[in-house]
C-alpha atoms as an extended CHARMM CRD file, in Angstrom:
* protein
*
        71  EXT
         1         1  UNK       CA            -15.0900000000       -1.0630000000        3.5570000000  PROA      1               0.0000000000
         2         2  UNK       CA            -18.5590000000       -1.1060000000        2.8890000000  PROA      2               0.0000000000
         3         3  UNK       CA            -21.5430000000       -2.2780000000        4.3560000000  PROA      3               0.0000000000
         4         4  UNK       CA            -23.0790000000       -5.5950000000        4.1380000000  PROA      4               0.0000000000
         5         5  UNK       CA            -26.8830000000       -4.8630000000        4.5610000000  PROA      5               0.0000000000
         6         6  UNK       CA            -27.2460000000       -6.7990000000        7.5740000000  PROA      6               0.0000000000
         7         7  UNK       CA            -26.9090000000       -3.9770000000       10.5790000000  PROA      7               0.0000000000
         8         8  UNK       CA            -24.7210000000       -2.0020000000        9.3190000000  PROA      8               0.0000000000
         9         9  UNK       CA            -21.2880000000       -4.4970000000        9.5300000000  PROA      9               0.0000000000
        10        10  UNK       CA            -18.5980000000       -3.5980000000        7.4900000000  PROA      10              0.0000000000
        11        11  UNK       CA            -16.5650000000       -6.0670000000        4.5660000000  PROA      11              0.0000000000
        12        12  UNK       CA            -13.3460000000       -5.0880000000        3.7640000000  PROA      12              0.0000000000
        13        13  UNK       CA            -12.5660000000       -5.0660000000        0.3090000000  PROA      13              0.0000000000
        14        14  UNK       CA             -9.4380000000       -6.8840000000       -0.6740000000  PROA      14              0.0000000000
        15        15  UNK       CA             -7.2490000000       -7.4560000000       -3.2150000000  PROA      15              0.0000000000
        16        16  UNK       CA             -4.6510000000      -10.0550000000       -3.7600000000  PROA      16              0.0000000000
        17        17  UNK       CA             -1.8150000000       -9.3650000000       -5.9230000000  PROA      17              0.0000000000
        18        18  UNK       CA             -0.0840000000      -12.7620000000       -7.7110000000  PROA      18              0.0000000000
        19        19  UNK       CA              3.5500000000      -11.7760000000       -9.0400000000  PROA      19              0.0000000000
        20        20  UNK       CA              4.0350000000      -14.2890000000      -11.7970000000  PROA      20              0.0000000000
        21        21  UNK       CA              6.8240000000      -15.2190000000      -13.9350000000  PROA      21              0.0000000000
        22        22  UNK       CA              7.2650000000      -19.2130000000      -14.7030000000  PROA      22              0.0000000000
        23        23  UNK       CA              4.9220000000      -20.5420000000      -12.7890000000  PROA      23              0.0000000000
        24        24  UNK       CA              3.8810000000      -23.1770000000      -14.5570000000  PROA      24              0.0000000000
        25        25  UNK       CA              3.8140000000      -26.1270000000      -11.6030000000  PROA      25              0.0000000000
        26        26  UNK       CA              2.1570000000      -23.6840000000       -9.0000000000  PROA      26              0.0000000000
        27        27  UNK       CA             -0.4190000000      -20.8540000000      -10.5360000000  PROA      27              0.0000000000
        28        28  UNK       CA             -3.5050000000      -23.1840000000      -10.6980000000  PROA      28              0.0000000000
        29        29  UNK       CA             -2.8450000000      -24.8140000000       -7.7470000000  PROA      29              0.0000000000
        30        30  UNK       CA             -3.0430000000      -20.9890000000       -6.1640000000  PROA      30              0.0000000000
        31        31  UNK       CA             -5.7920000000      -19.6140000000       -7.9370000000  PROA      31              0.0000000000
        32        32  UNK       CA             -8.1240000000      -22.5660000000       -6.9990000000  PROA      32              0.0000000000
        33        33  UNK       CA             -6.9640000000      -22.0680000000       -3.5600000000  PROA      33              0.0000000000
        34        34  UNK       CA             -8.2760000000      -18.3610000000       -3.7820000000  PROA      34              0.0000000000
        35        35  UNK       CA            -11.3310000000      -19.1720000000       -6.1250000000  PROA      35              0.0000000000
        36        36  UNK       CA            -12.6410000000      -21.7380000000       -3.4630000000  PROA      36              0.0000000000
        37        37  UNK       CA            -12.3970000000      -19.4450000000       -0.5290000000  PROA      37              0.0000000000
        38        38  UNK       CA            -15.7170000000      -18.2670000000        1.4740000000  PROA      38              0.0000000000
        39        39  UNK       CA            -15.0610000000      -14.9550000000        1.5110000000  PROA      39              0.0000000000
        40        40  UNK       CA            -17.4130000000      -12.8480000000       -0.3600000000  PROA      40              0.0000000000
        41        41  UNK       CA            -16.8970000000      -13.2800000000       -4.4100000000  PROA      41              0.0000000000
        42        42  UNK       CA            -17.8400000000       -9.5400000000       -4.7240000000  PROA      42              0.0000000000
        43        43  UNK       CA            -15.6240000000       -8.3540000000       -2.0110000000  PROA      43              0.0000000000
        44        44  UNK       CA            -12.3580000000       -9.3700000000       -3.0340000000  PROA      44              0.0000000000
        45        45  UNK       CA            -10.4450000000       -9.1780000000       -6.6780000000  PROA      45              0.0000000000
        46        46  UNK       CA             -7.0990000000      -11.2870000000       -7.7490000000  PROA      46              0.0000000000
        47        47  UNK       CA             -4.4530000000       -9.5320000000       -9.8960000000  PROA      47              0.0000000000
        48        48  UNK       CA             -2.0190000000      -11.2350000000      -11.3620000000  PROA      48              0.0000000000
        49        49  UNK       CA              0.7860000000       -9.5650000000      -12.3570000000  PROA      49              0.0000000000
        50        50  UNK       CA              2.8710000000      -11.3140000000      -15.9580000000  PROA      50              0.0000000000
        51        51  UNK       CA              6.4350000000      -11.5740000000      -15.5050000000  PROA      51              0.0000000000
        52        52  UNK       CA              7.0340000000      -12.3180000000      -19.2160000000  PROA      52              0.0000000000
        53        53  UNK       CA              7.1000000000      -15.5280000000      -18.2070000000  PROA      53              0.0000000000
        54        54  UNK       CA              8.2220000000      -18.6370000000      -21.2090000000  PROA      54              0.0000000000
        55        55  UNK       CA              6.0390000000      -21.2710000000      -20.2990000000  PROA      55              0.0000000000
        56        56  UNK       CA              2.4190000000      -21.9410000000      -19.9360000000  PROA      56              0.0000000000
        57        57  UNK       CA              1.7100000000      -20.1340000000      -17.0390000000  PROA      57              0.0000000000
        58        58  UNK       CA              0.1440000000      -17.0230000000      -18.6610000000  PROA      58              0.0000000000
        59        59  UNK       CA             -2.1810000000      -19.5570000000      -20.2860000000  PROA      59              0.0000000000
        60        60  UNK       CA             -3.3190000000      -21.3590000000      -17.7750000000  PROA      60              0.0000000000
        61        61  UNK       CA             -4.0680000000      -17.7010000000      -16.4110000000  PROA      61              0.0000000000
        62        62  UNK       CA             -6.2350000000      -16.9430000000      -19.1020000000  PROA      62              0.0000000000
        63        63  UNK       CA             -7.6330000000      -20.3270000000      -19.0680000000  PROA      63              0.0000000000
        64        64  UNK       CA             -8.7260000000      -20.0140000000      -15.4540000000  PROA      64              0.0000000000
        65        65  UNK       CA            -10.3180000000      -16.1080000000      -16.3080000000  PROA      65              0.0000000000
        66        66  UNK       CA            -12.4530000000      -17.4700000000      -18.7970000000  PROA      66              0.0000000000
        67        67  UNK       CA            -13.8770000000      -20.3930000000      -16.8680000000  PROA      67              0.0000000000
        68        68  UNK       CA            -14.5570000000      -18.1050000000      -13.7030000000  PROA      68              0.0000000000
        69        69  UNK       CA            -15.4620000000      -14.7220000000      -15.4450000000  PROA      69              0.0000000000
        70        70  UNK       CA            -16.0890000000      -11.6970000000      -12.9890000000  PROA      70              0.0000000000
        71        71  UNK       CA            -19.4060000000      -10.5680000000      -12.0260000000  PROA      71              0.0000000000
């Protein structure tokens, strides 16, 4: 946790972990979902884990990183 400069109140960290393999129909769908969420950008990380997956998934993946680049 850490503190969030106003008196002291803590923010958790967190970290979301995306197993992935074929996910073609689903991934952007979920990583929007997480992108558009009000938590804290700067508290939280997504991880998404390649499961040698044949379609486009893994692109879309790397699609999605370079339009929304960490800080």
């Amino acid at each position: 946790m850490k503190l969030d400069g106003k008196g002291g109140e803590s923010i958790p960290m967190v970290s979301v972990i995306i197993p992935m393999c074929n996910e073609v129909r689903y991934i952007e769908r979920c990583l929007a979902l997480l992108l558009a969420q009000d938590y804290p950008p700067n508290d939280y990380e997504i991880l998404v884990v390649e499961g040698l997956s044949d379609d486009d998934s893994a692109d879309i993946v790397c699609r999605l990183v370079g339009e929304h680049p960490a800080d």
